[in-house]
Structure formats: C-alpha cells, structure tokens
C-alpha positions as CSV (number, residue, x, y, z in Angstrom):
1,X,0.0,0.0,0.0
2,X,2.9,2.4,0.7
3,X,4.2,1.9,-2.8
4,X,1.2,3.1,-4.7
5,X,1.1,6.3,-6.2
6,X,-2.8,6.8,-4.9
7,X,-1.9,6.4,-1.6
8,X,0.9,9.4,-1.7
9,X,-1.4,11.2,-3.8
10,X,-3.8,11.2,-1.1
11,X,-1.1,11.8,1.7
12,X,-0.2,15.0,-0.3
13,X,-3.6,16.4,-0.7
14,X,-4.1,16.0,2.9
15,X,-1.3,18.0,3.8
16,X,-2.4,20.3,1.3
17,X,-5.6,20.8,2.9
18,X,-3.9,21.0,6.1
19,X,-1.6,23.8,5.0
20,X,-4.0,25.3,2.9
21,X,-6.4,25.8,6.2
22,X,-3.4,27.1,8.4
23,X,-2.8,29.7,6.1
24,X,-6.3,31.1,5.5
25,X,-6.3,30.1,1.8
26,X,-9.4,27.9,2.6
27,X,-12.1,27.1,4.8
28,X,-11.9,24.4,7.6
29,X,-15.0,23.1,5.6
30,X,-13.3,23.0,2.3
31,X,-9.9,21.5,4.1
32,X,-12.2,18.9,5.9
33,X,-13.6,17.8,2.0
34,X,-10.3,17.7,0.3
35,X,-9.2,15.4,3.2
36,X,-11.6,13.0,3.4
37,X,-11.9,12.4,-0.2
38,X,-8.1,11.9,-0.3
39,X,-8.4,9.3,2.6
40,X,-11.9,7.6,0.8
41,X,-9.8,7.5,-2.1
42,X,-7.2,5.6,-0.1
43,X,-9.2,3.0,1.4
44,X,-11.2,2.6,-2.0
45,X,-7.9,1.6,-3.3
46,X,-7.0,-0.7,-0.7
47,X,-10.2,-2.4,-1.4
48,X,-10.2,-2.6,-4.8
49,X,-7.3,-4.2,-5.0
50,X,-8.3,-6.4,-1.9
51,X,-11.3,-7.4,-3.9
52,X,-9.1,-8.6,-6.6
53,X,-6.9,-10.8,-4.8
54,X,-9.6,-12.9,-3.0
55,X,-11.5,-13.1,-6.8
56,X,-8.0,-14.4,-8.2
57,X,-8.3,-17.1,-5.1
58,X,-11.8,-17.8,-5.8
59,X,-11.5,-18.1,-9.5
60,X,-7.7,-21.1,-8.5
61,X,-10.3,-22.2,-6.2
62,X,-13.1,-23.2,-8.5
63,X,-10.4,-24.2,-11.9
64,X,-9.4,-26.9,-9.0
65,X,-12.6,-28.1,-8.3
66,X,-14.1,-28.8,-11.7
67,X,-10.4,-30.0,-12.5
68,X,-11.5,-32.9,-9.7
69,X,-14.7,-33.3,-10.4
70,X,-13.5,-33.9,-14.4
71,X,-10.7,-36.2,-13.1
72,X,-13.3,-38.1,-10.7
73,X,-15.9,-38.3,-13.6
74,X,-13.4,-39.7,-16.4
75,X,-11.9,-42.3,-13.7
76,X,-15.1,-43.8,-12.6
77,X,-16.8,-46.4,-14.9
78,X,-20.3,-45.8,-16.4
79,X,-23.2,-47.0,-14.2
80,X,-25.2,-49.8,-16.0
81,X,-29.0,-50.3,-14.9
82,X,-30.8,-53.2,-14.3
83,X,-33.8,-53.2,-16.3
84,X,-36.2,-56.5,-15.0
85,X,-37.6,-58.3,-17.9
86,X,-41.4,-58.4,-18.2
C-alpha cells in the first residue's frame, strides 16, 4: 500500500488541505472535503485491490474443483441399470 502512487497522492492532498487551512487560503470546511476524499480515495484503493486478490483465489479455487470433479468423472466407470424383464 505504501508503494502506490494513490496512496501518496492522497497523503499529499491531505497536507495540502492541512496547509492550505493554516494559512487562511481555505475554509476548515473545504480543508475537511479535500481530506476526506483523499483518505476515501485511499481505502477505495486498498479495497479494490483487496477485492481482486480474494477473486484471483476464488477463480484457482473453483479451476481446481471442476479440474477434480472432471478427473473423478473420467476415472469412474459408467453405471449400467438393471432393467427386469417383463
């Protein structure tokens, strides 16, 4: 997370804010709204790319599965009825 350019993107905006509020150059409302959407825009990130990890997983996950359930299938001989004769 430290290595990604969002997340010192939003680290700089917030001290922007920050700086921008101590000297009078905006309101402690606007300061406030540039900071949280720099820190939304951090976690956003965080979970987007959480979100794409545990879909890679799920995604190995399931190939292994049907990969089994294929193998199990082909290995297993046919099943044969017993019809009764009338």
């Amino acid at each position: 997370m430290l290595r990604s350019k969002t997340f010192w993107a939003a680290v700089s905006s917030c001290i922007a804010a920050i700086a921008a509020v101590a000297t009078n150059e905006a309101t402690l409302a606007e300061g406030l709204s540039i900071a949280t959407t720099a820190i939304l825009a951090i976690f956003l990130r965080h979970g987007v790319a959480k979100s794409q990890t545990a879909s890679e997983v799920a995604v190995g996950n399931a190939t292994a599965v049907v990969t089994a359930a294929v193998t199990t299938a082909s290995l297993t001989p046919p099943l044969t009825s017993k019809k009764k004769a009338v």
